[in-house]
MOPAC internal coordinates of N, CA, C and O (Angstrom, degrees):
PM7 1SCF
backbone

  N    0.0000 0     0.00 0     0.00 0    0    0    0
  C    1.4473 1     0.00 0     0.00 0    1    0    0
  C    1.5263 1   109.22 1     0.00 0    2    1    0
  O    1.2310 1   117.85 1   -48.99 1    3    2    1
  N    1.3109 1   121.69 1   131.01 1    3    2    1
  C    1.1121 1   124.68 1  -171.69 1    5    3    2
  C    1.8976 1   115.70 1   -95.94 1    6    5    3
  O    1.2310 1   118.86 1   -29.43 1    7    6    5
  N    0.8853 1   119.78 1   150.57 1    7    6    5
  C    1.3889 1   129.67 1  -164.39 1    9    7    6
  C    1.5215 1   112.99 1   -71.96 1   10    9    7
  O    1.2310 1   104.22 1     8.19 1   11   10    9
  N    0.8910 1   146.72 1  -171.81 1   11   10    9
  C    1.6128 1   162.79 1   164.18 1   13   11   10
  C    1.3625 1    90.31 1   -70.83 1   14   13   11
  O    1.2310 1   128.65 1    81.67 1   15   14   13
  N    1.4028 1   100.94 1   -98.33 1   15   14   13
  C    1.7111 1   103.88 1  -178.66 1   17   15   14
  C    1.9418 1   129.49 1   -10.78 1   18   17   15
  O    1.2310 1   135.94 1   140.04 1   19   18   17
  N    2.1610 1    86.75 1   -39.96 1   19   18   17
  C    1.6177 1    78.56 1  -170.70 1   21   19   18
  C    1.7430 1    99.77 1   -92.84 1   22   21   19
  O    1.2310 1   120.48 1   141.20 1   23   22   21
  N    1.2970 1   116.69 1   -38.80 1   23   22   21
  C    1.8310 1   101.10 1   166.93 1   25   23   22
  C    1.6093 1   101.46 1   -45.82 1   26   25   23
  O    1.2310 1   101.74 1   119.97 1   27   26   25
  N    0.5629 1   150.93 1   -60.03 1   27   26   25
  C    2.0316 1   141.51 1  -146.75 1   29   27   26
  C    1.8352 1    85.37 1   -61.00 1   30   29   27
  O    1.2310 1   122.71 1   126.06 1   31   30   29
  N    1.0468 1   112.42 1   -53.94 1   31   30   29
  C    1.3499 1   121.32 1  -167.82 1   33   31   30
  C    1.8817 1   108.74 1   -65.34 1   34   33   31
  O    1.2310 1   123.40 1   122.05 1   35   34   33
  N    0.6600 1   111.08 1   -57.95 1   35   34   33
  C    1.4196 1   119.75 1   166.14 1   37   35   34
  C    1.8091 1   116.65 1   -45.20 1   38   37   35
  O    1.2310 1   128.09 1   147.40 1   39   38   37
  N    1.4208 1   102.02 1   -32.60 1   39   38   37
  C    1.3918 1    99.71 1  -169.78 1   41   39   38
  C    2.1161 1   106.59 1  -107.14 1   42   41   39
  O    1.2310 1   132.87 1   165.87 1   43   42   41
  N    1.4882 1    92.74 1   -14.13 1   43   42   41
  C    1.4831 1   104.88 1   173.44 1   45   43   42
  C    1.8239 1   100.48 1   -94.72 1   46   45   43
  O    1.2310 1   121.39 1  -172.56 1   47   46   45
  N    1.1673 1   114.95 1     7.44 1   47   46   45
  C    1.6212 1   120.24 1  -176.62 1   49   47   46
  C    1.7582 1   105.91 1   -48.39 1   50   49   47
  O    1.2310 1   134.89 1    21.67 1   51   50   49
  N    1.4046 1    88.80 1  -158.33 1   51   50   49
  C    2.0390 1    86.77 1  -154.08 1   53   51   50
  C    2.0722 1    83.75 1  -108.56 1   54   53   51
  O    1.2310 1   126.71 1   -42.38 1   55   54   53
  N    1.5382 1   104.69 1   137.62 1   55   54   53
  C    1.3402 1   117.85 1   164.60 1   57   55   54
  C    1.8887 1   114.05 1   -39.77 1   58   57   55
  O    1.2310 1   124.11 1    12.50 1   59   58   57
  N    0.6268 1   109.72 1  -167.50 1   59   58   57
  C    1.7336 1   124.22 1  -172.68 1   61   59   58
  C    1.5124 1   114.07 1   -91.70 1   62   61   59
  O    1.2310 1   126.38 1   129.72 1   63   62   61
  N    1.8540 1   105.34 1   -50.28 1   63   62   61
  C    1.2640 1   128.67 1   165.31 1   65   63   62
  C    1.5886 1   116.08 1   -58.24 1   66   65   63
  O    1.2310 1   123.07 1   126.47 1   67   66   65
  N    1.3283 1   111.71 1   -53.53 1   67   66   65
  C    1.7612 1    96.26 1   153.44 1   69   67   66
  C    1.1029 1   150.78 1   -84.42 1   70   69   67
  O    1.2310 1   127.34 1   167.24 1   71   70   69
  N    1.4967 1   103.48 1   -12.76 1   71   70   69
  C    2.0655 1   104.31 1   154.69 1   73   71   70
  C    1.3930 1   101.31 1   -53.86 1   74   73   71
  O    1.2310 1   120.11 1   162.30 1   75   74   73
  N    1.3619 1   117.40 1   -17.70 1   75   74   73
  C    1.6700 1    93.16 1  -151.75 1   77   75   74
  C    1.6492 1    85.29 1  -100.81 1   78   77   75
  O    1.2310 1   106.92 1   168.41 1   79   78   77
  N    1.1911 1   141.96 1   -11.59 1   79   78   77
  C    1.4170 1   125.90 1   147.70 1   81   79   78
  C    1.4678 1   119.12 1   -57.80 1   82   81   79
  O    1.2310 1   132.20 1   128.73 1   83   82   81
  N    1.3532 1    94.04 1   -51.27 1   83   82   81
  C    1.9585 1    86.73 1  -171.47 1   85   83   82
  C    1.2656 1    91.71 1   -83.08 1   86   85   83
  O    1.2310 1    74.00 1  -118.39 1   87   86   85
  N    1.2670 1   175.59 1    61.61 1   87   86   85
  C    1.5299 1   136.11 1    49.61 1   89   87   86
  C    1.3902 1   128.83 1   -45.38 1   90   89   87
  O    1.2310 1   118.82 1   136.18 1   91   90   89
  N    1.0129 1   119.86 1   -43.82 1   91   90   89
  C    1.5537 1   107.69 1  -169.72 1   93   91   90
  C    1.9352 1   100.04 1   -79.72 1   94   93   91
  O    1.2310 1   111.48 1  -175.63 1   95   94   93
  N    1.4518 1   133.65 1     4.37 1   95   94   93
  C    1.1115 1    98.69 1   161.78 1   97   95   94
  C    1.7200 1   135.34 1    52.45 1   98   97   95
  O    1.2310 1   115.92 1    47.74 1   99   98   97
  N    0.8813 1   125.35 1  -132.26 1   99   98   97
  C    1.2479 1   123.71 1   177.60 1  101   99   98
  C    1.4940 1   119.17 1   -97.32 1  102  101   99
  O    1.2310 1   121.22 1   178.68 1  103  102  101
  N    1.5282 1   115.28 1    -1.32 1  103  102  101
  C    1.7287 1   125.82 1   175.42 1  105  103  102
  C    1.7999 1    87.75 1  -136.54 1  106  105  103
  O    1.2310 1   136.16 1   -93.77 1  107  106  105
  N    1.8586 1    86.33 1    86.23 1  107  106  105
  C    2.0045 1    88.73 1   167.82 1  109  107  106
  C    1.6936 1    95.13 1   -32.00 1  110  109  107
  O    1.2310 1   133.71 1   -16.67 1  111  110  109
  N    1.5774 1    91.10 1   163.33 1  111  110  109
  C    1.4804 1   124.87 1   133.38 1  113  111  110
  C    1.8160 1   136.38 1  -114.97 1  114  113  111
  O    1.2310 1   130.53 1   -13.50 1  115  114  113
  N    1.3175 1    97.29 1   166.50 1  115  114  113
  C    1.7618 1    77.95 1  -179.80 1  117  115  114
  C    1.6496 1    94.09 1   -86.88 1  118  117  115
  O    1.2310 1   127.08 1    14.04 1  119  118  117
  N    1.5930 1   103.99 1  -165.96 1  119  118  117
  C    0.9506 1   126.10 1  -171.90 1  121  119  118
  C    1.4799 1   104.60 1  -101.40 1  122  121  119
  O    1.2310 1   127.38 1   165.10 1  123  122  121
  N    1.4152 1   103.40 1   -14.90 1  123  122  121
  C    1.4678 1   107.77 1  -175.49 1  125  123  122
  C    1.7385 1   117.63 1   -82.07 1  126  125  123
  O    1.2310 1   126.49 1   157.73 1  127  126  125
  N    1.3394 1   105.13 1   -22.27 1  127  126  125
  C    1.4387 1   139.72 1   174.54 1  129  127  126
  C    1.2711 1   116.17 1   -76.31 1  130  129  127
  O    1.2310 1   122.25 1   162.17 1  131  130  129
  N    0.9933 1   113.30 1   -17.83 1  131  130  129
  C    2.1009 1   119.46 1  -161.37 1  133  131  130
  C    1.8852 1    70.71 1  -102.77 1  134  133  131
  O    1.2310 1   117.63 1   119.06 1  135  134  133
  N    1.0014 1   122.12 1   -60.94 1  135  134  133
  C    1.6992 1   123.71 1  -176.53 1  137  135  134
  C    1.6132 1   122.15 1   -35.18 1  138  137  135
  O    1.2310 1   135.23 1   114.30 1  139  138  137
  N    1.4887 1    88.13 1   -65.70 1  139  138  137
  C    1.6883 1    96.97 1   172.26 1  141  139  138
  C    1.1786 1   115.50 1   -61.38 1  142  141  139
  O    1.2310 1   111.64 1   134.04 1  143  142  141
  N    1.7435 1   133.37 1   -45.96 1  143  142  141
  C    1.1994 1    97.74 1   133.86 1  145  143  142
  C    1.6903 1   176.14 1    38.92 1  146  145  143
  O    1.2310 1   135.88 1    76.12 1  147  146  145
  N    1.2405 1    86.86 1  -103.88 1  147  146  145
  C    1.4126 1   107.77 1   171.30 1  149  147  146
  C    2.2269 1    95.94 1   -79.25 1  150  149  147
  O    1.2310 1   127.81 1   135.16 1  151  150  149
  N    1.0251 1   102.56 1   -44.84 1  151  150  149
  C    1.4039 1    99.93 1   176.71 1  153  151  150
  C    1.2433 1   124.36 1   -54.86 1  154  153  151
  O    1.2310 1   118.14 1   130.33 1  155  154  153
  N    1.5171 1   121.15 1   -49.67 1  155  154  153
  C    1.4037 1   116.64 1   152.48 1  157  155  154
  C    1.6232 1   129.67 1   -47.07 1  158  157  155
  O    1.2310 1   114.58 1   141.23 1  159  158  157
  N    0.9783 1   127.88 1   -38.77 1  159  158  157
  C    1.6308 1   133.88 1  -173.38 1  161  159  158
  C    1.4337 1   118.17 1   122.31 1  162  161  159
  O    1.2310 1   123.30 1  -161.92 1  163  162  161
  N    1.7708 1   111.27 1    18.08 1  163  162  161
  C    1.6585 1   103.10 1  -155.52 1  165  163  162
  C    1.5779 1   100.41 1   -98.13 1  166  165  163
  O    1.2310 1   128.73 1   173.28 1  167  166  165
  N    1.4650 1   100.78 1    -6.72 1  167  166  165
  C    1.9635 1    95.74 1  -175.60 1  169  167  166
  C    1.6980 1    82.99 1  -156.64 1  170  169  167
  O    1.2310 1   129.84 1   -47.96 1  171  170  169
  N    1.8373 1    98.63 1   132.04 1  171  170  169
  C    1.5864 1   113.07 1   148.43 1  173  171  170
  C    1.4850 1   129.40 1   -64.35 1  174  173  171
  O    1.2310 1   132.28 1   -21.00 1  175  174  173
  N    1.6606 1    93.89 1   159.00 1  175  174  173
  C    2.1193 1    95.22 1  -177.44 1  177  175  174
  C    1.2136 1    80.26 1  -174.19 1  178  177  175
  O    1.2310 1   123.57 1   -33.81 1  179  178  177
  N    1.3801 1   110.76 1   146.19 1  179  178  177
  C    1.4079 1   144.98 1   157.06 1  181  179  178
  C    1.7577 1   112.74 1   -87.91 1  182  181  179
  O    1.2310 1   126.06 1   -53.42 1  183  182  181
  N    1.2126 1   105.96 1   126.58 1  183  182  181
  C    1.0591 1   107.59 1   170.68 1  185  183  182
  C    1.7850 1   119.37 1  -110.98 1  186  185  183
  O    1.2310 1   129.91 1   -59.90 1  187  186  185
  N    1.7988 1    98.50 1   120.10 1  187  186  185
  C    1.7054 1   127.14 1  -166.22 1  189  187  186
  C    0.8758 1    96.75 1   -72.06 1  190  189  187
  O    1.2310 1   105.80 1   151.54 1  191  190  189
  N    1.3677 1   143.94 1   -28.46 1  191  190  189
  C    1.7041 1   141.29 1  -166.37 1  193  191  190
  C    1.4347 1   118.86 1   -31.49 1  194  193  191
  O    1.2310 1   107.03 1   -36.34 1  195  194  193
  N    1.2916 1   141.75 1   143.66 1  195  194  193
  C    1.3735 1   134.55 1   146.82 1  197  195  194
  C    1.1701 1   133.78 1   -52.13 1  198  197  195
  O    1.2310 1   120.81 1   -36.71 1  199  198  197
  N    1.3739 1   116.06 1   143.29 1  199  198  197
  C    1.7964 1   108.52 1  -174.22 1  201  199  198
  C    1.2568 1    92.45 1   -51.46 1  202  201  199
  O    1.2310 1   119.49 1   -26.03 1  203  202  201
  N    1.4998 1   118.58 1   153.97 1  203  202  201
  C    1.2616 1   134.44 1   166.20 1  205  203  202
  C    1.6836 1   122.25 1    88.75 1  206  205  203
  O    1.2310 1   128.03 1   152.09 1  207  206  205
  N    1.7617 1   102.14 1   -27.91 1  207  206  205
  C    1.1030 1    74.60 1   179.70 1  209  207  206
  C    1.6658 1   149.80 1  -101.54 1  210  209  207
  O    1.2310 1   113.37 1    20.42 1  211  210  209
  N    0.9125 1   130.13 1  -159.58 1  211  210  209
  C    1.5008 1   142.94 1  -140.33 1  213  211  210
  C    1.7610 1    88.35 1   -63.28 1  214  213  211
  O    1.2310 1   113.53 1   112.15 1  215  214  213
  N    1.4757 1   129.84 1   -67.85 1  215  214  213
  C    0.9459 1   131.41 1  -148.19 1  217  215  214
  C    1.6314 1   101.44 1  -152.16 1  218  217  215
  O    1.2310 1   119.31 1   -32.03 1  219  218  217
  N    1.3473 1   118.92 1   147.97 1  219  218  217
  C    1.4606 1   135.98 1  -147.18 1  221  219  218
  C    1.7376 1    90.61 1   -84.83 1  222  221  219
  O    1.2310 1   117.03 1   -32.23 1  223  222  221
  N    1.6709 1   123.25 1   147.77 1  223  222  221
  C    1.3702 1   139.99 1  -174.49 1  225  223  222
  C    1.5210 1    93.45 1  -134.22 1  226  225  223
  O    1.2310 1   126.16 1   -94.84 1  227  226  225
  N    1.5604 1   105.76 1    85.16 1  227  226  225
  C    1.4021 1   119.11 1   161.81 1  229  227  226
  C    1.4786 1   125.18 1   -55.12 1  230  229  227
  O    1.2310 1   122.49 1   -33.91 1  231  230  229
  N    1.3221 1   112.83 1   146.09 1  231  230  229
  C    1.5534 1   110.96 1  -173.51 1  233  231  230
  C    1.8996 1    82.59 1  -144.30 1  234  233  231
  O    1.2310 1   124.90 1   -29.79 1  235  234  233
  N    1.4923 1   108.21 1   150.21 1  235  234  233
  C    1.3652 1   120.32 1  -168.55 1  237  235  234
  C    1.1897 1    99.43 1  -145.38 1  238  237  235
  O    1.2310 1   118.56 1   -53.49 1  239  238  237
  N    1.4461 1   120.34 1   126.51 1  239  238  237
  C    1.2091 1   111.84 1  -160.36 1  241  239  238
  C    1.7562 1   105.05 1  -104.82 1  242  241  239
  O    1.2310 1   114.45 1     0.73 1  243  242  241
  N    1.0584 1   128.12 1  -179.27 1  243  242  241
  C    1.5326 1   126.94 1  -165.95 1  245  243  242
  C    1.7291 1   107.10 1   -70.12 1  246  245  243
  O    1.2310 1   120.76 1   140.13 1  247  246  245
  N    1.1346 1   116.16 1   -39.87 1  247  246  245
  C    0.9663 1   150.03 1  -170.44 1  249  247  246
  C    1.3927 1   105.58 1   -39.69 1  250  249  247
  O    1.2310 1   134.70 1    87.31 1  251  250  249
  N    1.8361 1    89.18 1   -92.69 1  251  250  249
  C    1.7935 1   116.88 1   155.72 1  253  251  250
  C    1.7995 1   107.48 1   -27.18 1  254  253  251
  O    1.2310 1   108.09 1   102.25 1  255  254  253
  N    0.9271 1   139.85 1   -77.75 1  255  254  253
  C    1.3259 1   127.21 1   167.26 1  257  255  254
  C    0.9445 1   129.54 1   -10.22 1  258  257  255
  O    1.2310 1   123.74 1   105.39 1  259  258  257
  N    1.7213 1   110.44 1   -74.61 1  259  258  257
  C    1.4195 1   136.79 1   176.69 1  261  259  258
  C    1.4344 1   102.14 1   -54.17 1  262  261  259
  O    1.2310 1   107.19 1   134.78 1  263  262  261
  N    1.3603 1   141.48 1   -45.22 1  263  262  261
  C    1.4144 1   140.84 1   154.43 1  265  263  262
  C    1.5218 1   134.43 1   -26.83 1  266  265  263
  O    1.2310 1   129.93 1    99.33 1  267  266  265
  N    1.4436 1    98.47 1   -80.67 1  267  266  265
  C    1.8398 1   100.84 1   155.73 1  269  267  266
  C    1.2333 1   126.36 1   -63.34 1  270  269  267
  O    1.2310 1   117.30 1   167.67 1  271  270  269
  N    1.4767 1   122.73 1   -12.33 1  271  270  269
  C    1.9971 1   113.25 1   179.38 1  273  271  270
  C    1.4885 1    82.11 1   -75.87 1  274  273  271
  O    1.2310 1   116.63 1   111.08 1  275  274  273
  N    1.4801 1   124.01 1   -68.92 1  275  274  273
  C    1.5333 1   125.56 1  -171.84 1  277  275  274
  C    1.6187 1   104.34 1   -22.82 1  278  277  275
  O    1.2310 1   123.07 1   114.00 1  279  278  277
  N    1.4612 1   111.72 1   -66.00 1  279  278  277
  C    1.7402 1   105.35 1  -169.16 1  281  279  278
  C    0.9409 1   107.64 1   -57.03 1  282  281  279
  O    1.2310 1   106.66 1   159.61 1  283  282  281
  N    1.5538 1   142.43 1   -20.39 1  283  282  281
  C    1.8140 1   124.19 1  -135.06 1  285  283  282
  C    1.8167 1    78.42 1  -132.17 1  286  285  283
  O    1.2310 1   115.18 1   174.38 1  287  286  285
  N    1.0607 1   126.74 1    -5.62 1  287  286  285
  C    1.7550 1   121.08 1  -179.63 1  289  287  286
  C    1.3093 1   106.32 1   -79.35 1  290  289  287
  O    1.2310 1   114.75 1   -67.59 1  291  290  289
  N    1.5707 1   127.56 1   112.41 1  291  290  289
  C    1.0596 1   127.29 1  -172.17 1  293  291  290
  C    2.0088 1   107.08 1   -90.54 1  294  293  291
  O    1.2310 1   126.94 1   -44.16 1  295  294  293
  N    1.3662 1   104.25 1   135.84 1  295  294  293
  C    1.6670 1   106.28 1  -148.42 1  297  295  294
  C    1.9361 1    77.35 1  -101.18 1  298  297  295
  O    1.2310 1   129.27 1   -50.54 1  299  298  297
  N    1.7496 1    99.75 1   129.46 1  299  298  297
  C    1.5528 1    93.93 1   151.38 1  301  299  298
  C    1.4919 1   123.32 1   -53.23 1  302  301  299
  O    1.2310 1   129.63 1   -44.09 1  303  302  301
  N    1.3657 1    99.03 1   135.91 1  303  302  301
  C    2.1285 1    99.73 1   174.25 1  305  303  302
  C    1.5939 1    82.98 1   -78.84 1  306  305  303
  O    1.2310 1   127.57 1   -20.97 1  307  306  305
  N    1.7852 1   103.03 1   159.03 1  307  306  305
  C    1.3765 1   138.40 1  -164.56 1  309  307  306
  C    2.4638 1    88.21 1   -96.56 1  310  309  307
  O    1.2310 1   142.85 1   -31.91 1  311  310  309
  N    1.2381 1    73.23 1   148.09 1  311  310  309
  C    1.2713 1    82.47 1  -172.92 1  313  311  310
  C    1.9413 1   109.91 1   -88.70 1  314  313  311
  O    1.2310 1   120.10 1   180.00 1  315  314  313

């Protein structure tokens, strides 16, 4: 069960347009990519949207980031 502190955080998480900086790092990504993504299952987001409306307002939390760079960072093997 997650805390107060960590919903506020989760729901104050980072837009779409800036996951897709803090992943792409030094080789941007689009924004369209941070999506597909999230569409496959490879990174979490809450979606802030209002009931009803038209189309989903992703929020990504620091976390979630810090999650998938961890999986997708390929670690030198030790010699």
């Amino acid at each position: 069960m997650r805390t107060i502190e960590q919903e506020r955080a989760r729901y104050n998480g980072i837009s779409t347009s800036e996951a897709a900086k803090r992943i792409g790092g030094a080789v941007p990504v689009s924004n369209e990519h941070v999506l597909a993504l999230l569409e496959d299952g490879e990174i979490e987001a809450t979606d802030v949207s209002r009931a009803g409306a038209k189309r989903p307002e992703w929020r990504f939390s620091p976390e979630s980031i810090d999650s998938f760079m961890e999986r997708r960072t390929k670690k030198a093997k030790a010699a």
